[in-house]
C-alpha positions in Angstrom: -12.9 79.6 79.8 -13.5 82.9 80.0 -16.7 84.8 79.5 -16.0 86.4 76.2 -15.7 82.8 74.9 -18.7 82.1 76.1 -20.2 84.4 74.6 -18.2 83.8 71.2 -19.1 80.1 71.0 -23.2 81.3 72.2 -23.0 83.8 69.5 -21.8 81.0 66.6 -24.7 78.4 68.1 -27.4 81.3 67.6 -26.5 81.2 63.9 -27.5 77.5 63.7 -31.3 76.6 62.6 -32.2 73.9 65.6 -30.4 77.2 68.3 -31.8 79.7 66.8 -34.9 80.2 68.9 -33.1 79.3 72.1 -32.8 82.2 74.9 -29.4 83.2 75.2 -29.0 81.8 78.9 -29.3 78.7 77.6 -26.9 78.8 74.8 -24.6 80.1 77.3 -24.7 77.1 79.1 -24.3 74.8 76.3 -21.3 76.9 75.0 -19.4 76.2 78.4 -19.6 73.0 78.1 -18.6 72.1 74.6 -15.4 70.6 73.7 -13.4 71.4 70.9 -12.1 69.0 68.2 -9.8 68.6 65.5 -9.6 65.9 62.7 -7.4 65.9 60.0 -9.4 65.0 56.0 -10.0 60.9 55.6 -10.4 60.6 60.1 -13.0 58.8 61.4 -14.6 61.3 64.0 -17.5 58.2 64.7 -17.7 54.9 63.5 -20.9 52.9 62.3 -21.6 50.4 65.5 -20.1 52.3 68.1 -22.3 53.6 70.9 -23.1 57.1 70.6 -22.9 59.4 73.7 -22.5 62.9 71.9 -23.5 65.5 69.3 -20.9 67.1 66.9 -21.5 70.9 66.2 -19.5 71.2 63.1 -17.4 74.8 63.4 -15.3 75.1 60.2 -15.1 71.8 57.4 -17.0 69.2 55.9 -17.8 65.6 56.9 -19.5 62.5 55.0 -22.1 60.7 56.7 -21.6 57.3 55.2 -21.5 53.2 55.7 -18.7 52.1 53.2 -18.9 53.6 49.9 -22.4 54.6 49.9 -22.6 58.5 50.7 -25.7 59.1 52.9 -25.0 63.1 53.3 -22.3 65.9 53.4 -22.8 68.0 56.4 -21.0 71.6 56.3 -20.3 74.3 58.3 -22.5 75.3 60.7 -24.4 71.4 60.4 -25.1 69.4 63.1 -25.2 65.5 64.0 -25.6 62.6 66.7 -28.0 64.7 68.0 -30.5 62.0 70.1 -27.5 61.0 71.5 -28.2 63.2 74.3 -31.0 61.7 75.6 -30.2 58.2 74.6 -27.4 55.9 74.3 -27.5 53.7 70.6 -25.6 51.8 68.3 -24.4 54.5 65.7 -26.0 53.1 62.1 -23.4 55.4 60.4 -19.5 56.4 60.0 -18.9 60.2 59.8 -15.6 60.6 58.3 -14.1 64.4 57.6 -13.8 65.1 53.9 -11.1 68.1 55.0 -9.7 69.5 57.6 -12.2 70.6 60.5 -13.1 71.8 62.9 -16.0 70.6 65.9 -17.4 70.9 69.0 -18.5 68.2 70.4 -21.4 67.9 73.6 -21.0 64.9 75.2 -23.9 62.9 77.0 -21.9 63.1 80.4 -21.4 67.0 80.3 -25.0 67.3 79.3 -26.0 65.1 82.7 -23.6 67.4 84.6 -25.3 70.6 83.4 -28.9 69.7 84.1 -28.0 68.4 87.2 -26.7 71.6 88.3 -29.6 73.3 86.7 -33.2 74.1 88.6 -35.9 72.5 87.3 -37.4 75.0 84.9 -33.8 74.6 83.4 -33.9 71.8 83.0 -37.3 71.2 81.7 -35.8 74.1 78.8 -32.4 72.1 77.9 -34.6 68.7 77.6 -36.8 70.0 75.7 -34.4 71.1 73.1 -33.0 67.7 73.0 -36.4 66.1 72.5 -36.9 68.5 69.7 -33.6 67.7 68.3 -34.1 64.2 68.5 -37.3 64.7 67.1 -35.6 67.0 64.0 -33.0 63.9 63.5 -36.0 61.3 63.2 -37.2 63.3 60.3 -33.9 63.5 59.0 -33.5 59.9 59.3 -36.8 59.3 57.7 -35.9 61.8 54.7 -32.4 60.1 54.3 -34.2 56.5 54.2 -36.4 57.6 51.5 -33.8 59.2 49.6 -32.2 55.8 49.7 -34.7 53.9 48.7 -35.3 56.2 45.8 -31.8 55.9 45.1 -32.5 52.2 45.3 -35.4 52.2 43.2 -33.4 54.2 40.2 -30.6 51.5 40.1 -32.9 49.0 39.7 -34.2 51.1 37.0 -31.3 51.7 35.2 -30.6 48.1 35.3 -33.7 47.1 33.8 -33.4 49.6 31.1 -30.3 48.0 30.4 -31.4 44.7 30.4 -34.4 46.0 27.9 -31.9 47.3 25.7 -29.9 44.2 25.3 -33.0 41.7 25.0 -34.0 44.2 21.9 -30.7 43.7 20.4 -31.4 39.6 21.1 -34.9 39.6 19.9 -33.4 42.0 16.4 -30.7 39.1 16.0 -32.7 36.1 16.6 -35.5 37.5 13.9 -32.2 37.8 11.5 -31.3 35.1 11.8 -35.0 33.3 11.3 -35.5 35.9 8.4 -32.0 35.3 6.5 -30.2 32.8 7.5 -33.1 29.7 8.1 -34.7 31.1 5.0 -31.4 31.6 2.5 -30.5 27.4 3.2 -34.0 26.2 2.8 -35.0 28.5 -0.6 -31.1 27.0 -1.9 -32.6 23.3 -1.0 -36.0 24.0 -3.1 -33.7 24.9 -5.9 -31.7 22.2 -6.2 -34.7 19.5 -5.3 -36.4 21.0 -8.3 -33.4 20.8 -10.3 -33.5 16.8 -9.6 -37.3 16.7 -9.7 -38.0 18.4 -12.7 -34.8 17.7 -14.9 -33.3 14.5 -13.4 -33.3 13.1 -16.8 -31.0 15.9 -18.4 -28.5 15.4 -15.5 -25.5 12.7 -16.5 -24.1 11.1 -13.3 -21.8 13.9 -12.1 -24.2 16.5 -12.0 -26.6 14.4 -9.9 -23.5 13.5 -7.2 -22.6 17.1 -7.1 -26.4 18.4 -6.9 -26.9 15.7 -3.9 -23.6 16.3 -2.2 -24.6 20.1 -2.4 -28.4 19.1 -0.7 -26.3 17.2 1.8 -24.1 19.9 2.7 -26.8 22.4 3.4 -28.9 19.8 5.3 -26.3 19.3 7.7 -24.9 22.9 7.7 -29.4 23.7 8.5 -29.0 21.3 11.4 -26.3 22.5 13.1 -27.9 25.9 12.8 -31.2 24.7 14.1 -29.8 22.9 16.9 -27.4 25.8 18.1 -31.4 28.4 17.8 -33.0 25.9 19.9 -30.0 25.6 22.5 -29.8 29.2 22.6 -33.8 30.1 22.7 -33.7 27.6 25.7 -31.2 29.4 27.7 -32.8 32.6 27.3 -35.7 31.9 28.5 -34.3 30.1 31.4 -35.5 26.6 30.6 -31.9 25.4 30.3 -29.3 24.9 33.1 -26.1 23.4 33.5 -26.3 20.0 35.1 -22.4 19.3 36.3 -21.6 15.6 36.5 -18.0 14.5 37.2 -16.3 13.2 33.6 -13.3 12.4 32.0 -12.5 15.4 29.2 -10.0 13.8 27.3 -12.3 11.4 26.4 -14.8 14.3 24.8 -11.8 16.1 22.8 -11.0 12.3 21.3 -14.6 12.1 20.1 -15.1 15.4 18.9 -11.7 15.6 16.8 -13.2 12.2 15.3 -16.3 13.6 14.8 -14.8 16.7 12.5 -11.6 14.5 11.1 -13.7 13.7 7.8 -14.3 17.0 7.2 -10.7 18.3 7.6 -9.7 15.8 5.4 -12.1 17.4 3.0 -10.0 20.8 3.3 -6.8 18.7 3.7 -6.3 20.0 7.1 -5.1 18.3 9.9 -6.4 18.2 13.6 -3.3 18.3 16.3 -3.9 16.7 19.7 -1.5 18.3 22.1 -0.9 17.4 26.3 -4.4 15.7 26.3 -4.2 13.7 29.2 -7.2 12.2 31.3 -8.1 14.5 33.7 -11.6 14.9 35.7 -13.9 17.8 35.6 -16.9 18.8 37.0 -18.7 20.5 34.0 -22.5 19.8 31.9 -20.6 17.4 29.6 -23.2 18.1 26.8 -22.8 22.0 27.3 -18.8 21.0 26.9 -19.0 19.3 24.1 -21.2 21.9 22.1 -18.4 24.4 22.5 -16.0 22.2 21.4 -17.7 21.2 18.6 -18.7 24.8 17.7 -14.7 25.9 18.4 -13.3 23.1 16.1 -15.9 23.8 13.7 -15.1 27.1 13.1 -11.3 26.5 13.1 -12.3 24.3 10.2 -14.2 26.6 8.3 -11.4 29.1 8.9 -8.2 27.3 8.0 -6.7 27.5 4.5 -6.2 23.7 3.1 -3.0 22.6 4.2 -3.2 24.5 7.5 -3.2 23.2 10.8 -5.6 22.9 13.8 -4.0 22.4 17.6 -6.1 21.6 20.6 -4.5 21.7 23.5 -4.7 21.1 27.4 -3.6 22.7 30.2 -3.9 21.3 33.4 -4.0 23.6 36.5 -4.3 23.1 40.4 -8.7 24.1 40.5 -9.5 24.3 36.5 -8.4 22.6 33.0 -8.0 25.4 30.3 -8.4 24.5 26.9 -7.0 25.9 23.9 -8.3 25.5 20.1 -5.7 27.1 17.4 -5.8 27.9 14.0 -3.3 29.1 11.6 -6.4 30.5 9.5 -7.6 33.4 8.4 -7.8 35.2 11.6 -9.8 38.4 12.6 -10.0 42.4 12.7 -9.9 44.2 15.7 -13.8 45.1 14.8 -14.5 41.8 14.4 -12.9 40.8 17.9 -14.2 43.0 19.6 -18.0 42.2 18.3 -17.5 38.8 18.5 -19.8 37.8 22.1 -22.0 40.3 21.2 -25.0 39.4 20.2 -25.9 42.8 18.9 -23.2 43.0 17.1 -21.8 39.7 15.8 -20.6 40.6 12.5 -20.6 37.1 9.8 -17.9 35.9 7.9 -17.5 33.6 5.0 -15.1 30.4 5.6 -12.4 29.5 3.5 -13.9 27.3 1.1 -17.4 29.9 1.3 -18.8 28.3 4.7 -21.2 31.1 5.7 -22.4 31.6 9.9 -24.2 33.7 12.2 -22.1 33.9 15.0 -24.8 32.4 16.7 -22.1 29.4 18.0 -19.9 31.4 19.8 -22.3 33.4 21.5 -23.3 30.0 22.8 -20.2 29.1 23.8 -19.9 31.8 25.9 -23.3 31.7 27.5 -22.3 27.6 28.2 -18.9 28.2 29.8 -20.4 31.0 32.0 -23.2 28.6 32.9 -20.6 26.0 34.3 -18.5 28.8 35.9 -15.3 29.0 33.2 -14.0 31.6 30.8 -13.6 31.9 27.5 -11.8 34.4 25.8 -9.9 34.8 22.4 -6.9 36.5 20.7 -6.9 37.0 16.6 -4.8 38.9 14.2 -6.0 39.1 11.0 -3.9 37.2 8.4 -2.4 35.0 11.2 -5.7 33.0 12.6 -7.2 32.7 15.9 -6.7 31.3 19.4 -9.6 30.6 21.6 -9.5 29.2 25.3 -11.8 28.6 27.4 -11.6 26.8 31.3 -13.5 24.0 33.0 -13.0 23.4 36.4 -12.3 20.6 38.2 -14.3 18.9 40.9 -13.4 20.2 44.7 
C-alpha cells in the first residue's frame, strides 16, 4: 500500500470521534494495517457466540447490531464496533448483520499484536492505551444499550398491563350489567307473579294458576342457570378455578346432556340429532365439558324455530375429538359474530319463543375449552342458523 493511502485511510480515521485526538503517527500505523471488507445487505459480518478477535471501522453503509429480531442499534457511516476485541478475546453477545451494501475495514487482533510488537515501547504504551480507552468507551456503550433494553423491557410490560386494565374494565362494566339488569329483571318478574298468587289466588280459575306457576318455574330455572354460569365465571377470573383433566368417556356426556335438554325440545317440537357419536377417551375437566355442552345445546334450543333441527356431531382425529353443535335456527349477523367472545361487547338476543341471555354462557365456553387446551370457534349466517365447534384432546 502506498503512502498516499495511508494517508487517505489516516485522514478518514481522524474524522471518527474515539480517533480524533490521536497524533497522526499513530493513525498512520493503524491505517496500514486495516483490511478492507465488503458485504452485500442481509450478510452476517459477525455472529452472536463467535469469538471476537477484531474491530470493524464502518467506511460507507449501515449495519444492525442485533440477537434475532430484537434490534439493539444501527451503526452508520463512520461508526465503529467490536472494539475490546483488541485487547481481549470473548464470546460475541451480538450478530451484526449489514442492512445495505457496505463497506469496512476491519483491524484484526493478530495485526494489532504484529504492530506493537514492531513498535518501541512508548508506542506501544500510545496504541494500548487507545484500546483500553476504547474498551472502556464500548463498556459504556454496553451499559447504555442494557438500560435502553430494559427500558424497552419495562414499557412492554407496560403496555401490556394497560391492556390488561382496559379489558378487566370492560369485565367489571359487564359483570355489574348483568347484576344490575339481568339478576334484577327475573327476580322483580317473580315478585309479580307471587303477588299475583298471594294476593288474588282466589280470583284465579285453574288455568291461570298453572300458567302463573309454569311461568314462576320457568324464570326459576332460567335464574339458575344464570347464577350458576356468574359464579363459574367470577371463579375463573379470579383464578380460583382450574381445569382438573381426568381421563373419561365423551360419548357418554353428549348422551346425558341431549337427555337432559330433550324435554325441553319437545316443548318447541324440535328434535336433537346424534350423529358419529362413538366412545372415545379424552383427557379433559369433565365438568368444564359438560357446561359447554350444556350452554351450546342450550342455546341451539333457544335459537331454533319449532320444527327445526339440532345435530351434534363427533369427529374423531389422531391427538383431539372436535365437536360440532348445529342449528338450523335463526342464525347471526356479522356484528353479532364478530362480538360474540367478547365480553365487552357481547351483544343479547331474544330466542325464538322470547328466551332472553347475556352472552355470559358462551364467553364461558370459551374461557373452559382454553382452560383444557381446545378451541372453539363458530360460523353463522343470519337467517340460516349457527354452527359451533369446539376440540377436546385426547390423552397422550
Amino acid at each position: 500500500m502506498d503512502q498516499q493511502d495511508i494517508k487517505r485511510r489516516a485522514g478518514f480515521l481522524k474524522k471518527i470521534q474515539i480517533f480524533e485526538d490521536s497524533p497522526d503517527i499513530l493513525l498512520e500505523r493503524i491505517a496500514g494495517s486495516l483490511t478492507e471488507m465488503e458485504v452485500s445487505e442481509g450478510d452476517h459480518i459477525v455472529l452472536k457466540g463467535e469469538l471476537g478477535d477484531s474491530m470493524y471501522i464502518i467506511l460507507d453503509g449501515r449495519v444492525k447490531v442485533h440477537d434475532g429480531e430484537y434490534i439493539f442499534t444501527i451503526l452508520k457511516t463512520g461508526d465503529v464496533f467490536g472494539k475490546y476485541y483488541l485487547l481481549d478475546q470473548e464470546e460475541r453477545s451480538a450478530t451484526v448483520t449489514a442492512l445495505s451494501h457496505t463497506f469496512l475495514y476491519r483491524f484484526s487482533q493478530g495485526e494489532f499484536q504484529r504492530v506493537t510488537q514492531n513498535e518501541n515501547t512508548v508506542f506501544k504504551g500510545m496504541l494500548k492505551t487507545l484500546v483500553r480507552r476504547l474498551r472502556d468507551m464500548n463498556i459504556i456503550e454496553e451499559q447504555l444499550a442494557a438500560q435502553n433494553t430494559e427500558i424497552l423491557r419495562q414499557k412492554e410490560i407496560l403496555e401490556t398491563q394497560k391492556q390488561e386494565l382496559v379489558e378487566l374494565n370492560a369485565t367489571k362494566d359487564k359483570f355489574f350489567s348483568i347484576i344490575a339488569h339481568d339478576l334484577r329483571s327475573p327476580i322483580s318478574t317473580l315478585i309479580s307473579l307471587s303477588e299475583v298468587l298471594r294476593t288474588d289466588m282466589d280470583l284465579l280459575d285453574s288455568s291461570q294458576q298453572k300458567e302463573i306457576l309454569e311461568s314462576l318455574y320457568d324464570l326459576s330455572k332460567n335464574y339458575l342457570k344464570l347464577l350458576d354460569n356468574l359464579l363459574q365465571w367470577a371463579r375463573v377470573q379470579s383464578g380460583r378455578m382450574v381445569s382438573e383433566p381426568v381421563r373419561f368417556e365423551l360419548a357418554s356426556i353428549i348422551h346425558e346432556t341431549v337427555g337432559f335438554y330433550h324435554p325441553y325440545a319437545l316443548d318447541k317440537e324440535i328434535r336433537i340429532l346424534e350423529r358419529n357419536i362413538s366412545p372415545v377417551i379424552v383427557m379433559a375437566d369433565k365438568n368444564m365439558i359438560r357446561v359447554v355442552l350444556r350452554n351450546l345445546i342450550s342455546n341451539a334450543i333457544k335459537f331454533t324455530q319449532p320444527s327445526g333441527e339440532i345435530h351434534v356431531v363427533m369427529i374423531v382425529k389422531e391427538s383431539f375429538v372436535e365437536i360440532t353443535v348445529q342449528d338450523n335456527g335463526l342464525g347471526m349477523s356479522p356484528e353479532v359474530l364478530d362480538s360474540l367472545f367478547r365480553l365487552d361487547k357481547t351483544q343479547s338476543m331474544q330466542g325464538t319463543a322470547g328466551e332472553k341471555g347475556t352472552g355470559l354462557g358462551l364467553h364461558l365456553c370459551k374461557e373452559f375449552i382454553e382452560l383444557n387446551h381446545g378451541v372453539i370457534k363458530v360460523e353463522s349466517q343470519k337467517g340460516f342458523g349457527s354452527v359451533f365447534c369446539f376440540t377436546v384432546p385426547k390423552p397422550e
